[in-house]
C-alpha positions in Angstrom: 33.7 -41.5 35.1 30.1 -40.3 36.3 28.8 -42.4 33.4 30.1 -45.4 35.2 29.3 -44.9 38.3 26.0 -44.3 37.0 26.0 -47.7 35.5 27.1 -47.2 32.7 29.3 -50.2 30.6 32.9 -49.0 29.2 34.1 -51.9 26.5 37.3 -51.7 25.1 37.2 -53.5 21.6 40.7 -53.5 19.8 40.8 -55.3 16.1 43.8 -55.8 13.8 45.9 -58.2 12.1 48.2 -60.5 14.2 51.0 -58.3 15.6 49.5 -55.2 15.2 50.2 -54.5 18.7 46.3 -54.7 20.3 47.9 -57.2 23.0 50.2 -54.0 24.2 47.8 -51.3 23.3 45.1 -53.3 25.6 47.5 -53.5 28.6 48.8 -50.0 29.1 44.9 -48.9 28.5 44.4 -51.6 31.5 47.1 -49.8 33.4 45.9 -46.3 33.1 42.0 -47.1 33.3 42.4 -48.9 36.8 44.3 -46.5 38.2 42.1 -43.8 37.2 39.0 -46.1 38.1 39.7 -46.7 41.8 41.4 -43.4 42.2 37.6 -41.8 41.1 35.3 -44.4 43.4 37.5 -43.3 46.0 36.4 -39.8 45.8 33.4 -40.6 44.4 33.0 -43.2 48.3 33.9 -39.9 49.7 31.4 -37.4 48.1 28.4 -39.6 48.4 29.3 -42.5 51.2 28.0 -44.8 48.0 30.4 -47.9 47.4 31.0 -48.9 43.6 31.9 -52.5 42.7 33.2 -53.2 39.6 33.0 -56.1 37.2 35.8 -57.2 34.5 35.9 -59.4 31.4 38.7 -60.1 29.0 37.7 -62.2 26.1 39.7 -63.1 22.8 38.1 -63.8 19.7 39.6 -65.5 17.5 38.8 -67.5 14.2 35.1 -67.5 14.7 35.9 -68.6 18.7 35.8 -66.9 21.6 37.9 -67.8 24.8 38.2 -66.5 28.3 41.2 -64.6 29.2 40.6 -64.8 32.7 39.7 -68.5 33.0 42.5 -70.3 31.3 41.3 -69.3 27.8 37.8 -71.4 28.4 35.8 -71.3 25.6 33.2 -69.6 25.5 29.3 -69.9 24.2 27.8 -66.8 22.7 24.3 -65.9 22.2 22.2 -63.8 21.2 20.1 -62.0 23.0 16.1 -62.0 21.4 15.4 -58.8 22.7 
């Protein structure tokens, strides 16, 4: 946890044929890592009076596409970054 709160980025990446079981795998990983998350920035408000925010994305890809999860399954652009 102190590498998030130090700004660190947790991704959660799950690959697999269709009906593997990622869809289920990916929500009781949801279930577990929220719990624990706002459980720690509350003790970690506590300890150092700092607030966290936190910021989520759930994308798909699929077939060379990638949607939004969270948007109605939007489709999304990607790029890459020149850097």
């Amino acid at each position: 946890m102190d590498f998030i709160f130090n700004g660190g980025t947790l991704t959660i990446f799950a690959y697999g044929q269709t009906g593997s079981g990622k869809t289920h795998t990916i929500n009781e990983l949801q279930s577990f890592l929220c719990k624990d998350l706002f459980r720690a920035s509350e003790l970690h408000n506590e300890d150092t009076g700092r607030q966290i925010c936190f910021s989520v994305s759930y994308f798909e890809i699929y077939g060379g596409k990638v949607f939004d999860l969270l948007n109605k399954r939007k489709r999304l652009k990607i790029m890459e970054s020149g850097k």
